[in-house]
C-alpha positions as CSV (number, residue, x, y, z in Angstrom):
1,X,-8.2,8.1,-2.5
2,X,-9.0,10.3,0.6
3,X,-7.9,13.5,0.6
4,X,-8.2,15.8,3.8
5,X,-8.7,19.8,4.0
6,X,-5.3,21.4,5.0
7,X,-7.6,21.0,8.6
8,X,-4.9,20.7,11.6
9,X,-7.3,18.3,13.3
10,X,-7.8,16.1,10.6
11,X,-3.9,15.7,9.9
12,X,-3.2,15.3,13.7
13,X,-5.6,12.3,13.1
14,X,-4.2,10.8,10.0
15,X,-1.3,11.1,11.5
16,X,-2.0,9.1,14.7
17,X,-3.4,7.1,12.6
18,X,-1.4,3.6,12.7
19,X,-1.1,2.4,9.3
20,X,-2.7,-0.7,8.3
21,X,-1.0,-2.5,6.1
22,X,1.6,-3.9,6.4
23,X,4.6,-5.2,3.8
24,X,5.3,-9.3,4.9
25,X,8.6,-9.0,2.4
26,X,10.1,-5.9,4.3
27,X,7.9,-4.9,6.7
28,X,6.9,-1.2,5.4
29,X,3.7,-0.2,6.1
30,X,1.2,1.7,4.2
31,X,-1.8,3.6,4.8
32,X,-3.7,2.2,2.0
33,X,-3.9,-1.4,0.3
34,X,-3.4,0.4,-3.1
35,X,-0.1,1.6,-1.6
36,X,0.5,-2.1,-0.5
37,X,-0.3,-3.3,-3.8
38,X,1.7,-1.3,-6.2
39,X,4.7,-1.2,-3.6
40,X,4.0,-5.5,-3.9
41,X,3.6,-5.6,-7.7
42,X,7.2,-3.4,-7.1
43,X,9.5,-4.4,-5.8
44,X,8.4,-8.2,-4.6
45,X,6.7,-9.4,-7.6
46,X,8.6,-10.6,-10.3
47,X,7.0,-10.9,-14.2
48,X,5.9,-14.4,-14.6
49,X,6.4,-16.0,-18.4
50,X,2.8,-15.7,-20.5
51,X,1.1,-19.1,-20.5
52,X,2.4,-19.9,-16.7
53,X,0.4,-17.6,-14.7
54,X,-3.2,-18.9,-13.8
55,X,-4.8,-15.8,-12.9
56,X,-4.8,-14.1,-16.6
C-alpha cells in the first residue's frame, strides 16, 4: 500500500488519477486490485461447500 505525504501535488495527482479497476458485478471501481479483491471476495463471492472448490 502507497501512502503519499499530505503533499498538495501528489493528492492532485492521485486524484486525477482514473482508477483502474474496475468491479464487472456493479461497476465500482477501485484504485488498487487488493481493493478489487476483498470488495469481490465481499459482496460477489459466495462461500463454496469444502470438498467442491478446486483451488484449495
Amino acid at each position: 500500500m502507497i501512502i503519499f505525504q499530505s503533499n498538495p501535488l501528489n493528492q492532485k495527482l492521485f486524484l486525477n488519477k482514473k482508477m483502474p479497476y474496475t468491479c464487472k458485478e456493479c461497476k465500482l471501481e477501485f484504485y488498487s486490485r487488493e481493493g478489487l479483491e476483498v470488495h469481490v471476495l465481499r459482496k460477489h463471492t459466495t462461500p463454496i461447500p469444502k470438498g467442491l472448490d478446486h483451488f484449495s
